[in-house]
C-alpha positions in Angstrom: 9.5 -2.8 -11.6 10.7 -2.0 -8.2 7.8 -0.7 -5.4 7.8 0.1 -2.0 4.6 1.4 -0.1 5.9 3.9 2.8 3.4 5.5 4.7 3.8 9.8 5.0 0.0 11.1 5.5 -2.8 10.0 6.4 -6.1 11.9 5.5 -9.3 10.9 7.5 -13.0 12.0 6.0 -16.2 10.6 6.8 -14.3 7.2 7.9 -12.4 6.1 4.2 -9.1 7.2 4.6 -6.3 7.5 2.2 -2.5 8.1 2.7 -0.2 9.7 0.3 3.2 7.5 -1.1 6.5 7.9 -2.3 7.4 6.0 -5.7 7.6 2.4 -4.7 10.6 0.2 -4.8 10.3 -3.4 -4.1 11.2 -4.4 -0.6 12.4 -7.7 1.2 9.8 -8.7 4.4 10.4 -7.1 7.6 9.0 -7.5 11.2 8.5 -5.2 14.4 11.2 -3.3 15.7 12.4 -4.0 19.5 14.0 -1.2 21.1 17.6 -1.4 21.8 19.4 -2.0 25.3 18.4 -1.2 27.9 14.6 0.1 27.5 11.3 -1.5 26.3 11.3 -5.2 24.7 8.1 -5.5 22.8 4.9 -6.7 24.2 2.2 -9.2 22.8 -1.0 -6.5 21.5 -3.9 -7.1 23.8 -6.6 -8.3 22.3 -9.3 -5.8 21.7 -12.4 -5.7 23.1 -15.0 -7.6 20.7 -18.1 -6.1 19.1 -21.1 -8.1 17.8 -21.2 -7.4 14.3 -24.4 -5.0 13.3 -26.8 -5.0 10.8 -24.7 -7.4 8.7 -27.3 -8.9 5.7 -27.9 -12.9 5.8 -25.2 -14.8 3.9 -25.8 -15.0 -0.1 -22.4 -17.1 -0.6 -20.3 -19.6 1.0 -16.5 -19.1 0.0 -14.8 -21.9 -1.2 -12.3 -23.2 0.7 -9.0 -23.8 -1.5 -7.4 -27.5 -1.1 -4.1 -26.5 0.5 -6.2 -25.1 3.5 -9.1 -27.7 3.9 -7.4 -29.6 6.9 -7.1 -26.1 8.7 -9.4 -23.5 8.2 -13.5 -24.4 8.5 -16.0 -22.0 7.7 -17.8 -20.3 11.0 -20.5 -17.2 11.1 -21.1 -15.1 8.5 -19.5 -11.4 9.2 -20.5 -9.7 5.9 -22.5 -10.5 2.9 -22.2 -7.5 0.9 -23.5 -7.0 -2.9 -23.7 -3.3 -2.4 -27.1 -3.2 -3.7 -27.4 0.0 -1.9 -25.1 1.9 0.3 -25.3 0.3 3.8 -22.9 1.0 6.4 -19.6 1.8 3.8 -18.8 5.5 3.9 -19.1 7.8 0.7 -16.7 10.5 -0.4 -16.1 13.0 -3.4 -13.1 14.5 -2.3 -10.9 15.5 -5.2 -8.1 13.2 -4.6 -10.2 10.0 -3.6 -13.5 8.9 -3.3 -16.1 6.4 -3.2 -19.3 5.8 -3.7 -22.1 2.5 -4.4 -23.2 2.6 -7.9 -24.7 0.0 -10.1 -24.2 -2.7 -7.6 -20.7 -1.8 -7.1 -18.4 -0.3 -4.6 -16.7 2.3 -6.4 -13.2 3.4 -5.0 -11.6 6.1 -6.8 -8.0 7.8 -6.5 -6.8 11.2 -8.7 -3.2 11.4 -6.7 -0.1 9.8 -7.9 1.3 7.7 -5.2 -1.6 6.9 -2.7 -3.8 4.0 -1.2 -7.5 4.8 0.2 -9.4 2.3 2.0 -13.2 1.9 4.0 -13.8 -0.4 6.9 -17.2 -2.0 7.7 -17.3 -0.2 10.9 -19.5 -4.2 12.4 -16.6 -6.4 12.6 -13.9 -7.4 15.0 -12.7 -10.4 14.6 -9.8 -12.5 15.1 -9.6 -15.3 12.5 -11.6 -14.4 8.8 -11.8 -15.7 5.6 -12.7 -12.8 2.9 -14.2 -13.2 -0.5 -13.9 -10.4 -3.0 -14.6 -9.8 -6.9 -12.5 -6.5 -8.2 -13.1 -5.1 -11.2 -10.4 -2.3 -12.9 -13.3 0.3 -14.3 -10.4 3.0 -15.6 -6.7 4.1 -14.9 -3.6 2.2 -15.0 -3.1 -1.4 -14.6 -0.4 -0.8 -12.4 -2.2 -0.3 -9.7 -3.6 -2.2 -6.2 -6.7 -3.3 -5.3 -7.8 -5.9 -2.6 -9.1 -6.0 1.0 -7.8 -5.0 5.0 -8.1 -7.3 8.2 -7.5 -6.7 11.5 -8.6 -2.9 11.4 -7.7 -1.0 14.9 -7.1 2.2 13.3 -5.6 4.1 10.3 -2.2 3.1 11.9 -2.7 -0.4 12.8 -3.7 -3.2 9.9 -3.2 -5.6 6.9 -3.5 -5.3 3.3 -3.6 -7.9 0.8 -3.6 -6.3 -3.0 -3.4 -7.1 -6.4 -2.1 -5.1 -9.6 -3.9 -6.1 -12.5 -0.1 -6.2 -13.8 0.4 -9.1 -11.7 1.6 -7.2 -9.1 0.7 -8.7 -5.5 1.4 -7.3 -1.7 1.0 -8.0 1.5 1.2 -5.4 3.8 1.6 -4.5 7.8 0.7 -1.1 8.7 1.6 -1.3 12.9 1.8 2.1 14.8 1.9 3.9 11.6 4.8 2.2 9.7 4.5 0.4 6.9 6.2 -2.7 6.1 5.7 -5.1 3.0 5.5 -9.0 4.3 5.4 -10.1 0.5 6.0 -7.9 -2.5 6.4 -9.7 -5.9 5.2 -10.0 -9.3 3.1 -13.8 -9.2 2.8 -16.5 -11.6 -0.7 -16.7 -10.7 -3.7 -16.3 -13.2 -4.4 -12.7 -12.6 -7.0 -10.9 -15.0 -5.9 -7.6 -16.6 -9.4 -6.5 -15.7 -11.5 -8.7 -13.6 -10.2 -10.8 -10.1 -11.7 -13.0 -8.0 -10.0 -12.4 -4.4 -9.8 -14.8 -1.4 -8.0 -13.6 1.7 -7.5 -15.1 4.3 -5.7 -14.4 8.1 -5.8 -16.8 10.2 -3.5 -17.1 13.8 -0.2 -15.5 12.5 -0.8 -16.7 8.5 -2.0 -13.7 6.4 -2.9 -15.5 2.7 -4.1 -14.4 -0.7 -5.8 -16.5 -3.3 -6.3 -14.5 -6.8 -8.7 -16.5 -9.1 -8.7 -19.4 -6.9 -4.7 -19.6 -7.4 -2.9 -19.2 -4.0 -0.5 -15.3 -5.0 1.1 -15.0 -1.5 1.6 -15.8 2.3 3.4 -14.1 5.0 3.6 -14.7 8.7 3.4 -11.7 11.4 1.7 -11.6 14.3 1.2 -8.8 15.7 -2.2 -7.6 15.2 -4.4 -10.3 16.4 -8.1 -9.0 15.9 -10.2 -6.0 14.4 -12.2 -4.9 11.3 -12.2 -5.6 8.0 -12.8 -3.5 4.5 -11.2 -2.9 1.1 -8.6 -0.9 -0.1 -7.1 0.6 -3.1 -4.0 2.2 -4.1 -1.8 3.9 -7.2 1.5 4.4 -8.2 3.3 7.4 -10.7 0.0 7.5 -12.9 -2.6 8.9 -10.7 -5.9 8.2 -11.9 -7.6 4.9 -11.3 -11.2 3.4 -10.6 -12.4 -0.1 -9.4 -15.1 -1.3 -8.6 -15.7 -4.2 -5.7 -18.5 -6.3 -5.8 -19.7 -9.8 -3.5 -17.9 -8.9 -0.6 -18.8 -11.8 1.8 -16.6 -12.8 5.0 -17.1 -15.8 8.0 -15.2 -16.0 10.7 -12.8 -18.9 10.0 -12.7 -21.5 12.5 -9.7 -23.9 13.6 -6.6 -24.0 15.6 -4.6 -21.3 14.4 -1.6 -21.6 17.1 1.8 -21.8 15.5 3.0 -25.1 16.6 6.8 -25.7 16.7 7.6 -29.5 16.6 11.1 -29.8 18.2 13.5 -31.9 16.8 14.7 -35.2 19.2 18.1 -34.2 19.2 20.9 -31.6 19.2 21.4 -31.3 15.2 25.4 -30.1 15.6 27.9 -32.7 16.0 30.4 -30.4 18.4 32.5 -33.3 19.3 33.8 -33.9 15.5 33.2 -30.5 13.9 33.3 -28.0 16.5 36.2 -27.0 19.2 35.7 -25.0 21.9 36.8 -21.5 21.5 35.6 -19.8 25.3 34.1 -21.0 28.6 33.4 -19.5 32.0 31.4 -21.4 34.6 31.0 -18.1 36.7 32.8 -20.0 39.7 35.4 -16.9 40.2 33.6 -13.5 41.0 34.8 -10.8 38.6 36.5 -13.1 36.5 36.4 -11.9 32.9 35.2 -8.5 31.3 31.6 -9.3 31.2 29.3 -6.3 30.9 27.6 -5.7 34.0 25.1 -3.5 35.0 24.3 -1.6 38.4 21.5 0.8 38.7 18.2 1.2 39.6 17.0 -0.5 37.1 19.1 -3.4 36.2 21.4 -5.3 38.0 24.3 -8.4 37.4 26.7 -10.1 39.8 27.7 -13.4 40.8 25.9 -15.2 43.2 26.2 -18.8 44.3 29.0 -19.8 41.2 26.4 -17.8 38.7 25.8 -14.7 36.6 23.0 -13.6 37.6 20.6 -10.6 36.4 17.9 -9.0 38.5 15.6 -6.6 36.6 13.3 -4.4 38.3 11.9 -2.1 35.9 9.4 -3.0 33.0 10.4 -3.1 29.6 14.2 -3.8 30.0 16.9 -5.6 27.7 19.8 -6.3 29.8 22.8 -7.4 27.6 26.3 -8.7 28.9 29.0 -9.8 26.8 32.1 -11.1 26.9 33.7 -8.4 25.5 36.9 -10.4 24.5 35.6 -12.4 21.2 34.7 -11.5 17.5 33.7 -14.2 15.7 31.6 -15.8 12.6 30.5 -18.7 12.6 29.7 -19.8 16.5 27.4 -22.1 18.7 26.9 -20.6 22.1 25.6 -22.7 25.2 24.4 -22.1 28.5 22.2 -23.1 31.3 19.7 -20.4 32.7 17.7 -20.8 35.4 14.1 -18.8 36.7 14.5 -17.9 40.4 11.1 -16.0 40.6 7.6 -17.2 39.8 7.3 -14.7 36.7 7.2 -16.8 33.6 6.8 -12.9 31.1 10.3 -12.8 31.1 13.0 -12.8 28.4 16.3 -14.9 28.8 19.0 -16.2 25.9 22.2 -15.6 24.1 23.6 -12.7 21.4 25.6 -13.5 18.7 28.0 -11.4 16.2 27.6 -8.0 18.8 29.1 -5.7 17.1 28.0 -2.5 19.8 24.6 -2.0 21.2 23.0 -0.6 17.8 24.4 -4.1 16.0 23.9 -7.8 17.0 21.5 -10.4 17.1 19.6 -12.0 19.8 17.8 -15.2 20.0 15.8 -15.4 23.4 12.7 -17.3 24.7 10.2 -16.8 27.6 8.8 -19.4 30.5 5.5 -18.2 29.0 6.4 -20.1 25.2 7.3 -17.2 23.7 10.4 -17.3 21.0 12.4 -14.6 19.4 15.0 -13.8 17.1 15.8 -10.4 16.6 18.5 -8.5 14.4 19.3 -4.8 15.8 21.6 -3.1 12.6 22.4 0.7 13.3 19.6 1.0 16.1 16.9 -0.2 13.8 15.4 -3.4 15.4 14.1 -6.4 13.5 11.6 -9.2 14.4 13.1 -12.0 12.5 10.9 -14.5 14.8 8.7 -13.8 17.3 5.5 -15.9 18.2 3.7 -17.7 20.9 4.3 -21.0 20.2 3.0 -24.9 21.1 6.0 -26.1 23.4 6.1 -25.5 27.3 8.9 -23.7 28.6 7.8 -23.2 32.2 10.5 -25.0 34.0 12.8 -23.2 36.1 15.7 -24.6 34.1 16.8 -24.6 30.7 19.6 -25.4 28.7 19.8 -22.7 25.9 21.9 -22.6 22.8 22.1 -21.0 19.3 24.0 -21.4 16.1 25.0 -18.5 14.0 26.3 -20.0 11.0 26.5 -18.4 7.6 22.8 -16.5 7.3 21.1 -19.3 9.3 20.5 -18.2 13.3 18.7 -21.1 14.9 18.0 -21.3 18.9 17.8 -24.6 20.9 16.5 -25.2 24.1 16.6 -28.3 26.1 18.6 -30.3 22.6 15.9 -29.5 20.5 15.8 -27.1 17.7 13.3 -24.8 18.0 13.0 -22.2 15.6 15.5 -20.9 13.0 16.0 -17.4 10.4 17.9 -16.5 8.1 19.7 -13.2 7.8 23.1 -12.1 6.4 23.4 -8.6 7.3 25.9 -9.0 10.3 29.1 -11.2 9.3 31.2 -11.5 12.8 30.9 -10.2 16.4 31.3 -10.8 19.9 28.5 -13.4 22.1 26.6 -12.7 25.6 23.8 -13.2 27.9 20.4 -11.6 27.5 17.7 -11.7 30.3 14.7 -9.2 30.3 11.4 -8.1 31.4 7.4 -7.6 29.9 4.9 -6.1 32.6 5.5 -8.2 35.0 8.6 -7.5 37.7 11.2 -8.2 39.3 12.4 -11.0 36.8 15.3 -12.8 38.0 17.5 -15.1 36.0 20.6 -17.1 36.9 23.1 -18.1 33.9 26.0 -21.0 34.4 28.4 -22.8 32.5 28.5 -20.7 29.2 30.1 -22.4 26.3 31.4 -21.0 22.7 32.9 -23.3 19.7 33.9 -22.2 16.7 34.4 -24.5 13.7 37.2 -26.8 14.2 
């Protein structure tokens, strides 16, 4: 069975929400978009203000912490202990398309619309790192259906989802300035109940995880929501009606050093010297030389200056993009030194591979602050195929930068060591650049020398 949750509506009462869906097709992961050249790269969410949890009832259950994550996640303060005894602080509805409502020790969640998901927040949490426990119960309806839990609530447009089917089904979910995309959609191997589920969440740093009946059912990597509430959710496909019930909700705060950590490897993993020739070079010692795309306004500007290409950008949000407008190519490992001649380390600097136009390349950039990306931009839409914080310092003023597009494997060096790599296949051949570009802080200025291309030998 194919599914795809895409968000249309959303329809706010008395704080649960629900949204109305297409029929769902199964979808591969996705990231967040970046905007094309030359206007806003995207920015690392600020952290929101936190809120003390209220009124939250003394813990009743510590969650068991599977095996695989024992070394990394502890458990910390307990956020919710909820055995909906009685009603509490979770929001009641009898609309006729969805409701809820506490009964029998049970939070009842109910929805009479093909094609919808409805969920309820706590309304006391915000919290960065949380480890959710949750028993789920399929009272009535169809067994294709989801059920499971949110983290990371800002809004109705910004938050996770991690679901079950009773028919096995299981979904992670990113719903970030309204738009829905699925981080893991499959049907799972794992023990899951055609009635009742024990549910273990967890999101932690940039891992979102769910255990079903102690089995681990899925795990996907995003990071762009970084704290906020949590709650449960439900959803339906082409057969409308369906009731669960969710019972023991209990989450901590999970404790542990959630920063991605990239451990770079010693050396340059390419041997260019036997497999590789060189296919372009320009060491930027002749002004003008080439057809390099330069840029000359306001808010961007290239030259040469001092045997360099160099980019000043003044404006916020910029991708600057030059190419060498001479090359198509498939396979390719691109080189270059680039060097920081300001004290902003927000910046964006690297290489493009298989350009096609400005609606169709990919770029593989980092930032002095330790930032990595590697984007894909296919007819305008833009793709976060890579894009953390990570463990490494990249504050020097100079770098040497390369990437490898070979096959559906993108990877980007810096300094000899392999840094981060993706996989994508959706762009076969194209022409290779520059990219520097800007965050909040400006003017950025970046230098770029002795820019090398091979091509397989």
């Amino acid at each position: 069975m194919n599914r795809k949750l895409i968000l249309i509506a959303i329809v706010l009462m008395l704080g649960l929400s629900a949204c109305s869906l297409p029929r769902l097709v199964k979808v591969d992961p996705t990231a967040t978009p970046k905007p094309s050249q030359p206007s806003a790269l995207p920015t690392t969410q600020e952290e929101p203000t936190a809120v003390a949890p209220t009124g939250a009832p003394p813990a009743v259950n510590l969650p068991f912490v599977p095996a695989e994550l024992a070394d990394v996640v502890s458990i910390g303060e307990s956020l919710i202990s909820e055995t909906f005894d009685e009603q509490g602080f979770w929001d009641t509805s009898d609309d006729p398309e969805y409701g809820a409502e506490v009964v029998d020790g049970a939070y009842r969640m109910n929805l009479n619309t093909a094609n919808w998901m409805s969920w309820s927040v706590s309304g006391g949490v915000m919290s960065e790192n949380v480890m959710m426990d949750l028993d789920a119960e399929l009272i009535s309806g169809s067994m294709e259906n989801n059920q499971g839990m949110i983290c990371r609530y800002l809004d109705d447009e910004n938050f996770y989802m991690l679901t079950v089917g009773n028919d096995a089904w299981v979904e992670i979910m990113k719903i970030y300035q309204g738009d829905l995309t699925s981080l893991f959609a499959d049907f799972v191997d794992a023990q899951i109940d055609p009635v009742n589920n024990h549910l273990q969440g967890f999101c932690i740093g940039d891992r979102i995880i769910l255990y079903v009946n102690g089995e681990l059912a899925a795990e996907a990597q995003d990071g762009d929501l970084v704290s906020g509430d949590v709650g449960v959710a439900i959803g339906n496909y082409d057969e409308p009606q369906v009731v669960i019930d969710f019972d023991n909700f209990f989450v901590y705060e999970a404790q542990g050093d959630f920063t991605p950590e990239v451990v770079p490897e010693e050396t340059f993993s390419l041997d260019l010297d036997k497999d590789w020739v060189v296919s372009y070079s320009d060491d930027f010692d002749t002004p003008n030389e080439g057809n390099w795309t330069e840029f000359n306004g306001d808010d961007a500007l290239t030259q040469w200056r001092g045997s360099r290409f160099a980019f000043d950008i003044f404006a916020e949000g910029i991708t600057a993009i030059s190419t060498t407008n001479e090359l198509s190519l498939e396979d390719v490992v691109v080189i270059s030194e680039v060097y920081r001649m300001d004290a902003m380390l927000a910046n964006d600097m690297g290489l493009v591979c298989r350009y096609q136009d400005p609606d169709n390349y990919y770029s593989l950039s980092f930032g002095n602050d330790d930032y990595l990306a590697i984007y894909k931009n296919v007819e305008g839409d833009w793709i976060s195929l890579f894009n953390e914080f990570v463990d490494v310092d990249l504050s020097a003023e100079f770098h040497k930068v390369a990437i490898s597009c070979i096959g559906p494997e993108l990877s980007l060096y810096i300094d000899d060591q392999l840094l981060v790599s993706a996989t994508d296949s959706d762009l076969p051949t194209g022409d290779v650049g520059l990219l520097a570009g800007t965050y909040g802080d400006v003017p950025v200025l970046l230098e770029f020398d002795n820019f090398v291309v091979y091509t397989p030998k």
